[in-house]
VOMI-597686 format. One record per residue: x, y, z of N, C-alpha, C in turn. Coordinates in steps of 0.1 Angstrom, whole numbers, plus 5000, padded with zeros to 4 digits. Layout:
VOMI-597686
XYZXYZXYZ ...
***
This chain:
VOMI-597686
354211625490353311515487352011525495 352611595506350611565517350511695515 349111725510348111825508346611765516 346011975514345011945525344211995515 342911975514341812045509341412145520 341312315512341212425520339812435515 339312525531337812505533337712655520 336412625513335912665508335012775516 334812965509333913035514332513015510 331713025518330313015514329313115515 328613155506327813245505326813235514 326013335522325113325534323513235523 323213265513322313175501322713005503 323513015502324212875503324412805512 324912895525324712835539323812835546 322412885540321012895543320712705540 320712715525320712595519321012495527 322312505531323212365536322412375554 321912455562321812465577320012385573 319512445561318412355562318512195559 319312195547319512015548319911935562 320812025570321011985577319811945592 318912045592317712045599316711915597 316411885581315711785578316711655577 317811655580318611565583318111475593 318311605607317711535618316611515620 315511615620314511575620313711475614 314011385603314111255602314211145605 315411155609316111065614316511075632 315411185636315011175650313811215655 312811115648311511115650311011085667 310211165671309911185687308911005686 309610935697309210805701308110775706 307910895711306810835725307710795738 307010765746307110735763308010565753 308810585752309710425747310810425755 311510275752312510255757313110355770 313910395776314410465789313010565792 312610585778312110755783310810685794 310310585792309510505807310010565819 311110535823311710495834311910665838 312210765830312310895834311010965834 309910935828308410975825308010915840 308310825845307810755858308810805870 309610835867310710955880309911095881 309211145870308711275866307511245879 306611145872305711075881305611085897 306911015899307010975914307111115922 307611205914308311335920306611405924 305511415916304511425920303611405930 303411235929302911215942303911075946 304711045955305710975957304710855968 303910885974303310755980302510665976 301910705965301610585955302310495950 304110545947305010445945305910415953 305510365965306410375980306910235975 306310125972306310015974306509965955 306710025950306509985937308309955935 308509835929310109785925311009855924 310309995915311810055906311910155918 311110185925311310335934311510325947 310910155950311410145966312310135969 313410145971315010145974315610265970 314910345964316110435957316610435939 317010525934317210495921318410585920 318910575903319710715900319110865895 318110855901317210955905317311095911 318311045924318711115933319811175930 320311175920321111265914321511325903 320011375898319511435885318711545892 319011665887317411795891316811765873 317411665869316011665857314211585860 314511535869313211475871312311635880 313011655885312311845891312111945882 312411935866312212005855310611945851 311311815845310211695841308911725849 309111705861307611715872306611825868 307811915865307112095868306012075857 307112015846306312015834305311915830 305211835836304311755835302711805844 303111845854302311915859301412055853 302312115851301812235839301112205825 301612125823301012095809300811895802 300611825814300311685814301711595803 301911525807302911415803302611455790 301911355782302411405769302811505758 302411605766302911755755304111775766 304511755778305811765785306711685777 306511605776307311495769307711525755 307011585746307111635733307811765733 307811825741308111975738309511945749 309711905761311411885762312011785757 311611725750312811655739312611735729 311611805720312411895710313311965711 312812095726314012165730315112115733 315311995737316711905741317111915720 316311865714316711835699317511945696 317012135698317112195690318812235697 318712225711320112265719321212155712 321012025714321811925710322511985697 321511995686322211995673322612145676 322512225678322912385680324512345687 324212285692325812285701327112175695 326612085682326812005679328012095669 326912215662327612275649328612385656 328212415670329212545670330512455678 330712295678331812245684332412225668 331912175661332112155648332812255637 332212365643332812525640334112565645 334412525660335712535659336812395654 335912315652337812215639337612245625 336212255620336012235604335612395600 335712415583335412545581334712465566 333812505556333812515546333412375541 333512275534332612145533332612115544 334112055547334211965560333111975568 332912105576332112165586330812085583 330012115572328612045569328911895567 330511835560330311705564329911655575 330611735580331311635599329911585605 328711735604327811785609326511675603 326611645593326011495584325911395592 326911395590328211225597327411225608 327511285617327311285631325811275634 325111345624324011305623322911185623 323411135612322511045603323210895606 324910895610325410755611324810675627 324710535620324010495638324610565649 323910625658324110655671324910565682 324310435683324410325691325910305695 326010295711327310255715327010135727 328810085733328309965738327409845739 326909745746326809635746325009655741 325209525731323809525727322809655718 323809745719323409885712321809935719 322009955732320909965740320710145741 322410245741322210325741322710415730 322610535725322610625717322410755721 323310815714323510955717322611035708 322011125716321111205705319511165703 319011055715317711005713316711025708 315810985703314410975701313410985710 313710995721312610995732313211075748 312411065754313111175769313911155776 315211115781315611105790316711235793 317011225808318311325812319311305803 319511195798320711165786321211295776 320011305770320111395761320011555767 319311565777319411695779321011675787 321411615787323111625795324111595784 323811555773324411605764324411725758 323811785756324011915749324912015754 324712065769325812135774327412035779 327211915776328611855772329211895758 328311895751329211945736329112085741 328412165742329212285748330612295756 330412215760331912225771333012195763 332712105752334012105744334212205735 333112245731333212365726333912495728 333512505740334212595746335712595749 335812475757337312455759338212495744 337912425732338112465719338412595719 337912665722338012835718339012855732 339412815742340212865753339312915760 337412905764337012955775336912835785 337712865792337912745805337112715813 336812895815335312855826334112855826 333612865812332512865813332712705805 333512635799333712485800333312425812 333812465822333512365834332412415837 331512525834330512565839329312525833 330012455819329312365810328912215821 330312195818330412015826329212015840 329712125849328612145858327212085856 326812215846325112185844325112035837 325711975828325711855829325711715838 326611795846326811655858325511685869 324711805864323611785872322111765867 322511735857321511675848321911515851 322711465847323511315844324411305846 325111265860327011285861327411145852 326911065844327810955836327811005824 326811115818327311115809328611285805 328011305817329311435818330411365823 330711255824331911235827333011235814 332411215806333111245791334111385786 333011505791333511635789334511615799 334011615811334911655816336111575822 336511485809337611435810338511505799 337911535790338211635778338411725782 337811815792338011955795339511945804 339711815808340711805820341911785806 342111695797343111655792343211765781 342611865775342411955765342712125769 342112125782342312275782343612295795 344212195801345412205810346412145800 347612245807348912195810349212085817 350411985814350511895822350411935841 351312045844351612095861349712105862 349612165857347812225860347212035861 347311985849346311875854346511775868 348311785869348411715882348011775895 348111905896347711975904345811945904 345411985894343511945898343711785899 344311725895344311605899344411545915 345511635923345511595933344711695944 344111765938343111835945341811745945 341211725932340311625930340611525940 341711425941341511345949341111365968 342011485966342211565982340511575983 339611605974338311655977337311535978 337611425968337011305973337011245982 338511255990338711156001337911216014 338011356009337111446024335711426021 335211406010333411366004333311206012 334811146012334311016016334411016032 335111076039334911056046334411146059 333011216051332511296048330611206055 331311126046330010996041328711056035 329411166027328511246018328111136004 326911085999326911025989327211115975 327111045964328110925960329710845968 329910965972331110925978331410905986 330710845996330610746007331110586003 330210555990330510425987331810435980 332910515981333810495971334610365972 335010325984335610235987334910085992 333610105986332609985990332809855975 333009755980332909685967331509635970 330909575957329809485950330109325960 329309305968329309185971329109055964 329208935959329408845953327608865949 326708845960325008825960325008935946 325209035952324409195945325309155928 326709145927327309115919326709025906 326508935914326308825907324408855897 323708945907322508935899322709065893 323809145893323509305883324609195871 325209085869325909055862324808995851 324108925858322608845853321708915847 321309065852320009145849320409255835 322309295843322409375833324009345828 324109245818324809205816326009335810 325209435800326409545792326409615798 326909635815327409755825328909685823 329109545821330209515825331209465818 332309495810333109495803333209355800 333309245809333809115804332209085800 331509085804330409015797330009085787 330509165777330209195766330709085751 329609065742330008975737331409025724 332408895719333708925716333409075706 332309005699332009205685331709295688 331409295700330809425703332609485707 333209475710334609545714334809615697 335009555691334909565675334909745673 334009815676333509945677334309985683 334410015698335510085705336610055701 336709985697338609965691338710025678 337910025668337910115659337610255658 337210285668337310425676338310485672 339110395686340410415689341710445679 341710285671342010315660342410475651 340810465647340710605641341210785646 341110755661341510855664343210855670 343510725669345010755671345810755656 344910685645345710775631345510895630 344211005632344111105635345111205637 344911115653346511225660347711215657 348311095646349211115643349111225627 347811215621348311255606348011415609 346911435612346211565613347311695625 348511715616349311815629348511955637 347611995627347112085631345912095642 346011965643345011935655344811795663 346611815665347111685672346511695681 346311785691346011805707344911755707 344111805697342511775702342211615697 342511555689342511395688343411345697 344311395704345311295714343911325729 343511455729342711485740341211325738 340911385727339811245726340111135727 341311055723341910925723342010905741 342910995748342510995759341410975771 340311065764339011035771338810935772 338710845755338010725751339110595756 340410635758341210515767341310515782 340910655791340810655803339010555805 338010625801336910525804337010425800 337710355790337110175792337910175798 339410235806340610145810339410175827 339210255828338410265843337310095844 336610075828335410005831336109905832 337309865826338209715827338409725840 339209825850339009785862337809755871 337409765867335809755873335509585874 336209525862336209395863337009315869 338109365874339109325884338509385897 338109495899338009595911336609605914 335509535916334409565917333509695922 334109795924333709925934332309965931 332009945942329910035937330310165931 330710245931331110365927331610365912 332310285911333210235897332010195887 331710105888330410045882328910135880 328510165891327610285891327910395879 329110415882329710565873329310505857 329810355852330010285842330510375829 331810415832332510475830332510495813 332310365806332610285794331410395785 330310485793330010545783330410655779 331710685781332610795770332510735754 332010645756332310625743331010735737 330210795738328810855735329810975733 330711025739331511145732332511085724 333210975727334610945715333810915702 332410835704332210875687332010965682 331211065687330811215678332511255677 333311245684334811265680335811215670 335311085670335811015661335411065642 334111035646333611115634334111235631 334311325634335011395635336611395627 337511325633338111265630338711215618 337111145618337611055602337511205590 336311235593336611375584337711455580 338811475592340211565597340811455587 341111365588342011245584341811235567 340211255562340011255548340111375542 340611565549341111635542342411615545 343011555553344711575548345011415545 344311365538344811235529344311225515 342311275508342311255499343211335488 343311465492344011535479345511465475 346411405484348111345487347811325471 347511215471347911145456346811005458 346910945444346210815439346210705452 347210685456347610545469347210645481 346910715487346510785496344810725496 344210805483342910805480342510645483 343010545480343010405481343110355492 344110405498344210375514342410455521 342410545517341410585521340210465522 339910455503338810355500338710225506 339810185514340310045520340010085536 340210195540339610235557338210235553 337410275547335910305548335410135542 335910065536335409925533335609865546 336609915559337009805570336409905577 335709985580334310095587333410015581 333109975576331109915573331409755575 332409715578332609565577333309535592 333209655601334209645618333409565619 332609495624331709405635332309265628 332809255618333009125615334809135612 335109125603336709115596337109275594 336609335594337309485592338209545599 337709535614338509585619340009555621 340509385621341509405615342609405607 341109425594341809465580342309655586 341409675591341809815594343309835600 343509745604345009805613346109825606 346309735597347409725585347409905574 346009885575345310015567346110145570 345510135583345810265597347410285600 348210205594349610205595349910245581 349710165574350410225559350210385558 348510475563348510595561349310665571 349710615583350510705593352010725583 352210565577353710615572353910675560 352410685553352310745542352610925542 351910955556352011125561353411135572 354011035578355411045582356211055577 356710925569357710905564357010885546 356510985543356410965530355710845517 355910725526356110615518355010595510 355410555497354710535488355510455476 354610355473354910225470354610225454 355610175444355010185429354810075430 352810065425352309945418351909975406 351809835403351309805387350209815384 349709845367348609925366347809815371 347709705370346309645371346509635386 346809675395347009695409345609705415 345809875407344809955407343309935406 342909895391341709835390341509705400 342209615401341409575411341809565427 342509665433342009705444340709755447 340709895438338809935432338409875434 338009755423337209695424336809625434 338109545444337709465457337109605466 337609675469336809785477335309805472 334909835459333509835455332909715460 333709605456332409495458332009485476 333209505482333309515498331609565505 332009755498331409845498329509835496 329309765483328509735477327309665481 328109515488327709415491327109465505 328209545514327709545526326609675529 326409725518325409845516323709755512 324209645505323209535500322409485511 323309475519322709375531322009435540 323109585543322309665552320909705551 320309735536319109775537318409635535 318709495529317809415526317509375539 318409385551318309315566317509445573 317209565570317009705578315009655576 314609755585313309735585312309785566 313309855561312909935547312509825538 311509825535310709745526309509855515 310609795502309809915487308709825485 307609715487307009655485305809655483 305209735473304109815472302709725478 303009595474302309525474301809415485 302209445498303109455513301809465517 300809425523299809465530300109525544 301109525549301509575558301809765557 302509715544302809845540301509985533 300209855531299509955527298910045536 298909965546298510055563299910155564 300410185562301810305568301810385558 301610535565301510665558302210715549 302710795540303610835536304410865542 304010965551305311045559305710935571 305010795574306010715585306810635572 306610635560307510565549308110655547 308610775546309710845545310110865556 310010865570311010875581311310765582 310510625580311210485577312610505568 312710555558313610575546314610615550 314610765558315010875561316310785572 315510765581316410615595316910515590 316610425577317510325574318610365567 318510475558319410485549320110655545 319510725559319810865559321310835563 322310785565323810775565324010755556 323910695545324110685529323710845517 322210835525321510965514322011085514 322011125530322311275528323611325532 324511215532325511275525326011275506 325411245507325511225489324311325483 323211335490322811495484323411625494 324311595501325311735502326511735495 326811595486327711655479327211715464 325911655465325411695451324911825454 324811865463324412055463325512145463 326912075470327912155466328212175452 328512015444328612035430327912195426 326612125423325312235420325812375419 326112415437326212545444327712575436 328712565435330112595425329912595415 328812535407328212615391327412695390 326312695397325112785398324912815407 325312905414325112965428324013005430 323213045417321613105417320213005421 321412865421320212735424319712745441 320912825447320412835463319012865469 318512975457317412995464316312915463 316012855448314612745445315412585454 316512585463316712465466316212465482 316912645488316512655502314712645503 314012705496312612705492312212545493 312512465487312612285484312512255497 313912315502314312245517313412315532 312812415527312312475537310812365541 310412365523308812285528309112205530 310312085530310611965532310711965550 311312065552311312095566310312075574 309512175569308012225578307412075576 307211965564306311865562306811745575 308611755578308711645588308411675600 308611825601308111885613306811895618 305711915606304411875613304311735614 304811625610304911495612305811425621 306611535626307311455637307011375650 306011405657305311315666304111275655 304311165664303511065657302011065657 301711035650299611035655299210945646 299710835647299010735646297510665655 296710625652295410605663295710505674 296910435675297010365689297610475702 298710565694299210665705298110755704 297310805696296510895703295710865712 295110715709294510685720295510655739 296610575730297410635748297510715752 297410825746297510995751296711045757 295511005750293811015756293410935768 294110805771294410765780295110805792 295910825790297110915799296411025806 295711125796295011235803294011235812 292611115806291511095818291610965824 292710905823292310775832291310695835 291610585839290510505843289710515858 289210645861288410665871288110545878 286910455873286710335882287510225887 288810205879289910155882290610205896 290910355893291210445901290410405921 289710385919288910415928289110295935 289410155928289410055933291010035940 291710045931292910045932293210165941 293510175952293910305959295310335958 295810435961297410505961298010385971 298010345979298710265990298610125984 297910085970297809945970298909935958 299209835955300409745947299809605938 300209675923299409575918300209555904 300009415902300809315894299909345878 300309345866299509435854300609355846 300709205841301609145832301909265817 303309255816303509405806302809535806 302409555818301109695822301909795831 302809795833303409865843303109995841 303310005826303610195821301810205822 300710135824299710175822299410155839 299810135843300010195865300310265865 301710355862302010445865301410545856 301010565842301010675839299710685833 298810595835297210625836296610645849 296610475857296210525871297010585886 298410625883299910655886299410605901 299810495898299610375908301010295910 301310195916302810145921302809985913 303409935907303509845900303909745911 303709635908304409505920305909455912 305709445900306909415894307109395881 307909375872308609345861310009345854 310209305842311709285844312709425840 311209515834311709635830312109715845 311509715856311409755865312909725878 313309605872314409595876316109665872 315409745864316709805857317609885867 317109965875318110025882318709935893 319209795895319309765904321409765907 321809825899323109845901323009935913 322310065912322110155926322110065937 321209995940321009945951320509815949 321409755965321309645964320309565968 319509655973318009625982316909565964 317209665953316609635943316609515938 318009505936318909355933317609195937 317709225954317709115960315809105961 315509205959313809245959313509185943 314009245933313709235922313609045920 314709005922314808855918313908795927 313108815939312408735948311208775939 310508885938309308935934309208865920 310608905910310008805896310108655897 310608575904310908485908309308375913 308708515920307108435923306308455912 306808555899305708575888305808475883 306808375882307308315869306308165869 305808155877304708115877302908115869 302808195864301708305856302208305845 303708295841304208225826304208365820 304308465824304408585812305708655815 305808705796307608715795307808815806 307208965808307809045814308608975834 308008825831308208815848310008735848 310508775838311908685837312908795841 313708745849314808855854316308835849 316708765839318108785833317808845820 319008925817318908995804318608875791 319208765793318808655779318908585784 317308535782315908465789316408295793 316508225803316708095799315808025802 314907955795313407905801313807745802 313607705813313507565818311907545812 312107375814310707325806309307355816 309607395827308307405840307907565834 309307675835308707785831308007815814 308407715805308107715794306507665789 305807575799304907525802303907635812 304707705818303807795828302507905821 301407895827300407965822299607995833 298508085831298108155847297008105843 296908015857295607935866295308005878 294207925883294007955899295507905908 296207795903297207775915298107865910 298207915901299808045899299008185904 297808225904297408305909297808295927 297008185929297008195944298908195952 299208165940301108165946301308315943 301208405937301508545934300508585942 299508565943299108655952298908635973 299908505976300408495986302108605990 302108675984303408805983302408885996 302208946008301309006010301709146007 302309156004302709295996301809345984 301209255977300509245966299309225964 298609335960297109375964296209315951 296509345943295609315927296509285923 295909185911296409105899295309145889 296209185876295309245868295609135855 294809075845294908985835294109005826 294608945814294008995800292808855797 292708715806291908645806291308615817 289908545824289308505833290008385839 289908365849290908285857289608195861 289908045858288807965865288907965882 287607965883287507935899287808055908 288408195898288208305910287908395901 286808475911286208565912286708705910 286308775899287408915893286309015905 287409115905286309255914285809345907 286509305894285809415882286309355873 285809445858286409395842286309545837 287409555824287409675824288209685810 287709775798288409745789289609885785 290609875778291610035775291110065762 291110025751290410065744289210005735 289409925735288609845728287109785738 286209785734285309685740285609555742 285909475729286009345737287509295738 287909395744289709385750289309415765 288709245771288309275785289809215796 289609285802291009285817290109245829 290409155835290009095851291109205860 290209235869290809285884290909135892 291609145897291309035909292209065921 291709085933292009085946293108985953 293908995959294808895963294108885982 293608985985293508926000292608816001 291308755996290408655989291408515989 292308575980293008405972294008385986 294408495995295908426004294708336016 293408316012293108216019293108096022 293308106006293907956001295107876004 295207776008296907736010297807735999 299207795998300307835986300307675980 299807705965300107565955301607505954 302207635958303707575955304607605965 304207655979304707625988305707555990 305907375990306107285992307807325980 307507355971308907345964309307505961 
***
């Protein structure tokens, strides 16, 4: 009754074909960002690593960061130096790109042979990235961080292990955990539960411990603080600032994901015999890190938390996916109710965040008993059609929504749309709906390629210039980033001059233009508060410092992850008396503003790109003459 679909041989014409679709897959659908999201915070570690007394005093760097345990920012520097931030920036995230996906297909090489292989390699591609709370992070980014370059030799490591090389696995994990030990924590939970025997893992297990307890008491960091808990103060404002480190304050849907993970990979391991180990190894990974992050919420440990264990999930999905693939050759070929059971898991996959997931569980049991115990149930013909059909409409509806709710707009008529290029409307395309498309033109080139094998060549030719066209259009050059670029490189000299390396200065949403125009030390913001799980000094600095912006009324001065504005801060706007209260901090040299402030005197004006986009300098030692307006409360 259970049949598998055997991998198909492929002509080197054909595998030419399919390694390019696959190329313009990603490159698509991982268009270079710019200095965005994280890649700031690592572009400004690059920074500090340069000249570090400019940012003595600046929020994110004074206390310390997770800085200090990366040699990626001593890569970053080199290269920033040699060849200025933004071509640093472009050229080590491609190379991160081209290792990523290189390591992606030879892990993929050892489970899949023949469609599967280019499925899996799709999948993993093109489907949202996003894991955990808020979907803040993703595997495989768009822009610079250690993340991604510590990913790549983590899929090596499993790779490896895959094939029985042990040591150059852990020699994998290594260069990872010295890139990013959180996100190598993944491999090398995999490398531990995958390439040992049970005696072997208890044995490194109680060596492992034998080696931390001597690191601790050692008072070698990280593991000094092993046995330090989160005090209620520090606790309570990383609970506030960064609400998705911490398992209970994740909202109820977001669990939705990881449990369908799970799910998935524990039908896996039961249906797929031929590669029980390696789905029971991932199920493992992916139940040891959240069961670590759950403790975390009973157990508060700086170490525990820090680690934030819960991002294995950035490996259990590339696994999972995986997975689901292993699970759809040993179920679609079985028979008709197999195929359906199938159609009925992939309707409760596009529908997990809401009701799916546990439509899925019922699902996820009928196929284990369908590949155990055989069972298989006679229905009636009209069963059939409208099961179909309820799966289509499922299917349909929720494909409906996705693109009418996605940023993708065919609207010719769109004035918005008539400003956007072709090629940012086709990597627009490419990102909303590249998990739908290109897997459906890989199945339509296999068809193709099993009738006419001779189509390989006028299709690789197709795919090659499609290639080269995303490729010259992969960084972006639109005229506001070129002008940041151009910015970035000559700076604002006269700014420069005023502002000195030792001074500290407040730039409402201007931070990234401190650090990486005049690489100068920011006074504060809420972006700046992000590392304060490290340290507690950050914590208790961060909330005092934004606490006096909030005054001056601009969003960046709010320090909880979702915002709560009382009616004083809702009303707040920057005058002379919120000036003269922010600039009584004596830590805080200039205030820089995008309007003139009645009644004080700017030291300069100064525009970034535009002429009449004028910015006030203003001096704080002047205004702390003044008595504090708000002193009194």
């Amino acid at each position: 009754m259970i049949a598998t679909v055997s991998p198909l041989r492929i002509p080197r014409p054909s595998a030419v074909t399919l390694a390019l679709l696959v190329a313009i897959a990603w490159m698509s659908t991982h268009r270079y960002q710019g200095l965005a999201h994280d890649g700031m915070f690592y572009a400004g570690q690059a920074i500090f690593r340069l000249d570090s007394i400019a940012f003595a005093r600046d929020l994110f760097f004074a206390y310390g960061s997770q800085d200090n345990f990366t040699v990626f920012s001593g890569l970053y520097a080199w290269a920033v130096f040699k060849f200025g931030l933004p071509t640093a920036s472009a050229v080590m995230l491609a190379t991160a790109h081209v290792f990523w996906l290189s390591a992606l297909v030879w892990l993929l090489q050892g489970i899949f042979r023949g469609p599967s292989l280019w499925l899996a390699v799709i999948l993993v591609v093109t489907l949202p990235a996003s894991y955990g709370s808020y979907g803040l992070l993703s595997y495989g980014e768009s822009f610079l961080t250690a993340r991604i370059w510590a990913e790549a030799p983590s899929l090596l490591a499993v790779a490896c292990v895959l094939r029985g090389y042990r040591v150059w696995a852990v020699v994998a994990v290594a260069v990872a955990a010295s890139i990013h030990p959180v996100i190598a924590f993944a491999p090398a939970l995999f490398v531990f539960y995958y390439g040992f025997s049970w005696p072997q893992q208890l044995l490194l297990a109680l060596l492992a411990l034998g080696a931390i307890a001597g690191l601790n008491l050692a008072a070698i960091p990280p593991f000094a603080k092993l046995a330090e808990v989160m005090d209620p103060t520090w606790l309570g404002l990383a609970t506030v600032r960064s609400p998705f480190v911490f398992l209970d304050q994740w909202r109820p849907e977001e669990y939705h994901a990881p449990l369908f993970l799970l799910l998935l990979l524990s039908t896996t391991a039961v249906c797929d015999v031929t590669r029980r180990r390696l789905w029971r190894a991932a199920l493992a990974v992916l139940a040891s890190g959240m069961g670590l992050a759950l403790l975390a919420v009973f157990w508060p440990g700086v170490m525990l938390i820090q680690m934030q264990p819960w991002r294995v999930l950035w490996l259990g999905k590339v696994l999972a996916v995986a997975a689901t693939v292993a699970l759809w050759r040993t179920t679609w070929g079985g028979s008709p109710y197999s195929r359906l059971l199938l159609g009925a898991l992939l309707a409760c996959g596009l529908t997990v965040e809401s009701t799916g997931l546990f439509c899925a569980v019922p699902v996820a049991v009928l196929i284990i008993c369908w590949h155990t115990l055989h069972l298989e149930p006679r229905l009636p013909s009209w069963f059939w059609a409208l099961a179909w059909g309820a799966i289509a409409v499922v299917v349909a509806e929720n494909l409906f929504w996705r693109i009418a709710l996605s940023a993708l707009t065919l609207d010719s008529d769109d004035a918005a749309l008539l400003q956007v290029t072709l090629a940012d409307r086709l990597f627009i395309l490419a990102k909303e709906t590249g998990w739908l498309g290109f897997p459906a033109v890989l199945v339509g080139i296999y068809w193709l390629l099993r009738r006419r094998m001779a189509s390989a060549k006028w299709m690789s030719a197709v795919f090659g210039l499609t290639l080269v066209y995303f490729a010259y259009h992969w960084q972006r050059t639109n005229d506001w980033q070129t002008a940041e670029e151009r910015l970035q490189e000559a700076g604002i000299p006269e700014l420069a001059a005023l502002i000195q390396p030792q001074h500290l200065t407040y730039w409402p949403e201007g931070h990234h233009y401190l650090w990486f125009v005049l690489h100068r030390g920011s006074y504060a913001s809420f972006h700046q508060a992000a590392g304060l799980i490290f340290s507690r000094q950050t914590a208790i600095e961060a909330e005092r410092r934004l606490a006096r912006l909030k005054t001056l009324g601009f969003p960046d001065s709010r320090f909880a992850w979702v915002p709560i504005r009382s009616n004083r801060e809702s009303s707040a706007s920057a005058n002379l008396d919120s000036l003269i209260h922010v600039c009584h901090d004596p830590i805080l040299d200039y205030v820089i503003l995008s309007q003139p402030i009645q009644g004080a005197d700017s030291v300069a004006a100064f525009s970034l790109h535009r002429p009449d986009e004028q910015y006030q300098l203003y001096a704080c030692a002047p205004l702390r003459a003044f008595p504090d307006p708000y002193s009194a409360s």
